[in-house]
C-alpha positions in Angstrom: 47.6 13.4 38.3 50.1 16.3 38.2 47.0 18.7 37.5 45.1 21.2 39.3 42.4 18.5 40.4 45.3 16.8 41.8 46.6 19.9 44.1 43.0 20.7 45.4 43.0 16.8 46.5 46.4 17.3 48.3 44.8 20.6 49.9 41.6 19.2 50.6 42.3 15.5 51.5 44.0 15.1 54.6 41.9 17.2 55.8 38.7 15.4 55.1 40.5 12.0 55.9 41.7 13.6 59.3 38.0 14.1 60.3 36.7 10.8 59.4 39.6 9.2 61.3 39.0 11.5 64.1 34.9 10.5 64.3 35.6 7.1 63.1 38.2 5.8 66.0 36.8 8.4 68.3 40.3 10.3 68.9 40.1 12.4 72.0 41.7 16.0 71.7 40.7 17.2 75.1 42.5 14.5 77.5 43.6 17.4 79.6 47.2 16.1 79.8 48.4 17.5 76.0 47.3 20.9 74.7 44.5 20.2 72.5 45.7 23.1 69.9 49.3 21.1 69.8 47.2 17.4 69.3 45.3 18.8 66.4 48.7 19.9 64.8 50.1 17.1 65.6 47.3 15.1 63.9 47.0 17.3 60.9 50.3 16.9 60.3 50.6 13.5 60.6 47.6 13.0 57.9 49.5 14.9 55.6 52.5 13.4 55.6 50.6 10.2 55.2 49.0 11.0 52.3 52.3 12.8 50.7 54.2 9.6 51.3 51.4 7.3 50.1 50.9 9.8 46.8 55.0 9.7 46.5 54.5 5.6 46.3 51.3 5.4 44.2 53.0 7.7 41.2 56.2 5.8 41.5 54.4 2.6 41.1 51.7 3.7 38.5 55.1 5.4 36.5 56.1 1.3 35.9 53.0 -0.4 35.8 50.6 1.7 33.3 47.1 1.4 32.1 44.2 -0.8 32.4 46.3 -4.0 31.8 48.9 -3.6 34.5 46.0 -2.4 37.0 46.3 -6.0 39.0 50.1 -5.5 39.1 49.8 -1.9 40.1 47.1 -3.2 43.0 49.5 -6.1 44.3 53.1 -3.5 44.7 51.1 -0.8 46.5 49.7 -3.9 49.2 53.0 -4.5 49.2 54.7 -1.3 49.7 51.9 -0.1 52.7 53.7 -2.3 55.3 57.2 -0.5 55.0 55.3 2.4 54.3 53.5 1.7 57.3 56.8 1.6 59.6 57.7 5.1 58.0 54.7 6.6 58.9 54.5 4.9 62.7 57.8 5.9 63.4 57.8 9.5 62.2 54.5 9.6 64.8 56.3 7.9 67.8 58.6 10.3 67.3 57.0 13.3 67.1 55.3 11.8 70.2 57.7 11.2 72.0 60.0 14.4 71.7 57.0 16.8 70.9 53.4 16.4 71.7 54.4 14.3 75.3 57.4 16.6 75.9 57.3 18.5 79.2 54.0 16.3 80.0 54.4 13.1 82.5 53.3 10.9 79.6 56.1 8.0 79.2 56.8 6.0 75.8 54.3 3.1 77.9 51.6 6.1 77.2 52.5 5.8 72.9 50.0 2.7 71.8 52.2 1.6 68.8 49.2 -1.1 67.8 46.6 1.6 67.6 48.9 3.9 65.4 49.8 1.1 63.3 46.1 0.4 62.6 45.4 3.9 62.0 48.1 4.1 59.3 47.0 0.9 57.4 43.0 2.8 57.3 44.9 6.1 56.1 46.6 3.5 53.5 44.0 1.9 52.2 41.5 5.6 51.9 44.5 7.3 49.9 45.4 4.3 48.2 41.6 3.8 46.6 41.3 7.4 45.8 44.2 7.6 43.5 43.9 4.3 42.2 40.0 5.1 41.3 40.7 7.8 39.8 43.2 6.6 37.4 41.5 3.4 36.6 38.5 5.6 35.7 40.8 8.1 33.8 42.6 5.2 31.9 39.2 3.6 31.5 37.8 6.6 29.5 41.0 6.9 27.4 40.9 3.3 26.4 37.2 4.2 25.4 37.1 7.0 23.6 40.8 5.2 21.5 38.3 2.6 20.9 35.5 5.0 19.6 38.3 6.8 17.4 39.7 3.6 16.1 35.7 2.1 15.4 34.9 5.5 13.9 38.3 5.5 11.0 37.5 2.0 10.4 33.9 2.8 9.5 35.2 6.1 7.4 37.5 3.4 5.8 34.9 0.7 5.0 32.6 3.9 3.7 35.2 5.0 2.0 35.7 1.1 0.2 32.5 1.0 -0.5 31.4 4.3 -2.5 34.8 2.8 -4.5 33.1 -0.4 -5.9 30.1 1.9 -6.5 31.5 4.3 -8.5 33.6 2.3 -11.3 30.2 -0.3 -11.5 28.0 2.8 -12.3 30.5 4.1 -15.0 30.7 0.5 -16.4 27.2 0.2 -16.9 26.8 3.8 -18.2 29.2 2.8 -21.0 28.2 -0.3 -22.3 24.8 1.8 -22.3 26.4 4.9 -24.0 28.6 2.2 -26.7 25.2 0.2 -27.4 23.5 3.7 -28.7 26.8 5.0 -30.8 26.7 1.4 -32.5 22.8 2.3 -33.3 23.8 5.8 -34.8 21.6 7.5 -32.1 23.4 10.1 -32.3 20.6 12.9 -30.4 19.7 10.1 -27.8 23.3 9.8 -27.2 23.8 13.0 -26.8 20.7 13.5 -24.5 22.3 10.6 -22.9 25.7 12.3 -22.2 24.0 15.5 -20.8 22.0 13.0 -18.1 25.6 11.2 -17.8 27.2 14.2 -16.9 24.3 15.0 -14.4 24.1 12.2 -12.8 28.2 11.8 -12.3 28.1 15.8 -10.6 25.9 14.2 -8.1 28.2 11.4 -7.3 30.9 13.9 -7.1 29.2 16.2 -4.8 27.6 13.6 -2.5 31.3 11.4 -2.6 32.5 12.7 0.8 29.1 12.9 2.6 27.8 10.1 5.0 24.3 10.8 4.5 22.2 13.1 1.8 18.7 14.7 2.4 15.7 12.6 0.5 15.0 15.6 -1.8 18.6 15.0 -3.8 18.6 11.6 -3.3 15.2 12.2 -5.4 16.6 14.5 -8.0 19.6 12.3 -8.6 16.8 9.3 -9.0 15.3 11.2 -12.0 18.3 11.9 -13.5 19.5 8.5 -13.5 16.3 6.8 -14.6 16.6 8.8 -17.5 19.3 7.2 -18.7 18.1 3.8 -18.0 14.7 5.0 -20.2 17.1 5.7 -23.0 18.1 2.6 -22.9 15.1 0.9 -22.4 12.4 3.1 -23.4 9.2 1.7 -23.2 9.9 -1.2 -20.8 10.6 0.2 -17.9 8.4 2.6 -15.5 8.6 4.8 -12.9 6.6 5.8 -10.4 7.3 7.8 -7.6 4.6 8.6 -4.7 6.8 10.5 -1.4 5.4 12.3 1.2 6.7 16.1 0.9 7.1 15.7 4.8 10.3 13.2 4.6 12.2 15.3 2.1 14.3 16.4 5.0 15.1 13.0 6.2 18.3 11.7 4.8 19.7 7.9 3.6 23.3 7.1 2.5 24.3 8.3 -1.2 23.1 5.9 -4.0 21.0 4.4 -1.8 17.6 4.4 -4.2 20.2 4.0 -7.4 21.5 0.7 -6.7 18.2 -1.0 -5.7 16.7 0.4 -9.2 20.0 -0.9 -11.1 19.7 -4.2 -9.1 15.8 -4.5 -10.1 16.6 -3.9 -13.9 20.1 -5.8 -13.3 17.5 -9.2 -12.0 14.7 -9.0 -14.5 13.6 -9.4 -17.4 12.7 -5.8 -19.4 11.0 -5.4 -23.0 8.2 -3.1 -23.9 6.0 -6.4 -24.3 6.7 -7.2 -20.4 7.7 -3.8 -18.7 9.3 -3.9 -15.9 7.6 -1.0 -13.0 9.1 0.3 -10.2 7.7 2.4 -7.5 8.9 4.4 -4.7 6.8 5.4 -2.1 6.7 6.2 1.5 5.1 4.2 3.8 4.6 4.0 7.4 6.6 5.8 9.8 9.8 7.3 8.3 10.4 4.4 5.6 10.5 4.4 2.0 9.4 1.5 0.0 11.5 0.5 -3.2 9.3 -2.5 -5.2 9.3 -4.0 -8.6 7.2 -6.5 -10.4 8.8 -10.3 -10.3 10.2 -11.0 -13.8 12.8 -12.6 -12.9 15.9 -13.6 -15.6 16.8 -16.9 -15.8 19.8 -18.1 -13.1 22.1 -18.9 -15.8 22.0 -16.5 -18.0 22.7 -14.2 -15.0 24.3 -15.2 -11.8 22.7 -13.4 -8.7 25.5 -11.7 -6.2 22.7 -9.0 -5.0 26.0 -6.8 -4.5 23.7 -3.5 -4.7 21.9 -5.2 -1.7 25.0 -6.2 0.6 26.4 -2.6 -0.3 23.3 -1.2 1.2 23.3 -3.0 4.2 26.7 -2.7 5.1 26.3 1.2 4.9 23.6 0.8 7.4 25.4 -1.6 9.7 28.3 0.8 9.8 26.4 3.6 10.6 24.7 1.6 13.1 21.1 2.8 11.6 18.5 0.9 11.2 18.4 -2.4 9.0 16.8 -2.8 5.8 13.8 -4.9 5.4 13.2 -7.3 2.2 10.0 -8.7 1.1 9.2 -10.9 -1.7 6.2 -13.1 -3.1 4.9 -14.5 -6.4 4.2 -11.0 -7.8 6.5 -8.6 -6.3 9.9 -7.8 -5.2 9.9 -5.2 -2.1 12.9 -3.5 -0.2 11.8 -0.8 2.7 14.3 1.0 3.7 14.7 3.5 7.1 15.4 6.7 6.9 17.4 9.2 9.1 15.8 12.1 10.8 18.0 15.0 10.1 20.2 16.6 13.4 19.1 20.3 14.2 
């Protein structure tokens, strides 16, 4: 509280508190017996020490009990300290009373009304004591929040960080065995093509490693390139088909979002030219795009399901707090609709 805020309280303060005291136990200035010029010093004064003694207590106290946890201990010693405190401040005023304000006047130390004084003191208390302790509970309150907001937002860089880590080396191990599969052929153009979408593809992931969230349009661009290599692999069975709305382009999605729910479609069915495998991304609705493929599904033991593309995705979108993703499925088709972001201007 050593700040300017704190000063123009000091300034400000006692003088406000002086005026409520004075309307609120209807002190009389103008008794005719005591200058009223030498009772309002008199009561200024007194204010202020008040409140310099009660700000002296309330930083020595809040120096040993700090923060939000301690704020019960802090409460209980300043309770405690406002009856010696109390006797401070009362006999500073009898005394100032008595060899000041009465001096000269036929006013006798029967005239000084200890009780009323005393009262007065423990309502002085009590105001100062709740404005400092407000604000610093308040002050404390927003440090503890915005340490928590800090600490939520490097844990969600971390997790973010994790997680574009398993996506990376499962994408290169794919591409490989793809890449090995058409050098064992003797393919040599389509593996060549195949190394020029590669490269492509693995710019993309480079560029878009340290962003949170990428515009539709890339994410789009990257799509092509990537289901180019998958159609080298597997030619004529598998489709694409992509129907967007020009007016979402803008709207963003986390990196590799459309990637890993084609790779999980191919990884979870069954593709040959005979049945091919067709997957369509579309827009639909209200700021959603719609990622389906025809049910075909591989057999269970052939291919255990851990739908890791699918966890991956929603724990991006849980950690950005956005939206969650919405799965469908029936007899014919497998659907996943996922939100999308309207970009920040």
């Amino acid at each position: 509280m050593d700040s300017p805020d704190d000063r123009k309280l000091l300034l400000l303060g006692p003088l406000a508190l002086w005026t409520i005291s004075t309307i609120f136990f209807n002190l009389n200035m103008f008794n005719g017996v005591v200058p009223s010029f030498k009772f309002l010093i008199f009561g200024l004064l007194s204010v202020y020490f008040t409140w310099i003694l009660v700000r002296f207590l309330v930083f020595r106290v809040r120096r040993r009990f700090q923060g939000i946890p301690n704020t019960r201990k802090r409460i209980l010693t300043l309770i405690a300290l406002m009856f010696p405190g109390t006797v401070v401040a009362v006999g500073c005023r009898v005394i100032a009373l008595k060899y000041w304000v009465y001096k000269d006047t036929a006013l006798t130390d029967a005239d000084i009304d200890v009780l009323f004084m005393t009262g007065l003191s423990f309502f002085n208390f009590t105001i100062i004591y709740s404005l400092y302790e407000s604000h610093y509970f308040f002050q404390q309150w927003n440090i503890v929040n915005r340490q928590k907001e800090e600490l939520a937002r490097a844990n969600l860089e971390m997790q973010l960080d994790s997680l574009k880590n398993q996506v990376k080396p499962h994408f290169l191990f794919n591409s490989l065995n793809a890449l090995q599969a058409l050098v064992k052929t003797q393919q040599t153009q389509t593996a060549m093509k195949f190394i020029t979408d590669l490269s492509q593809v693995y710019r993309y992931l480079l560029q878009s490693n340290e962003q949170t969230l990428i515009s539709l349009q890339k994410e789009l661009d990257f799509m092509h390139a990537y289901f180019s290599l998958l159609k080298t692999r597997f030619s004529k069975g598998l489709h694409l088909e992509v129907k967007v709305n020009p007016q979402w382009h803008n709207y963003q999605l986390p990196p590799m979002t459309l990637q890993l729910l084609v790779e999980n479609a191919v990884k979870h069915n069954k593709v040959s030219s005979q049945n091919p495998l067709t997957i369509k991304i579309e827009s639909v609705e209200e700021a959603y795009i719609q990622v389906s493929n025809n049910l075909q599904r591989k057999n269970n033991d052939s291919l255990p399901t851990t739908k890791k593309g699918l966890v991956s995705i929603s724990a991006k979108y849980e950690l950005l707090q956005l939206p969650p993703i919405d799965l469908y499925e029936d007899t014919e088709n497998y659907i996943v609709r996922i939100p999308l972001i309207k970009p920040q201007e």
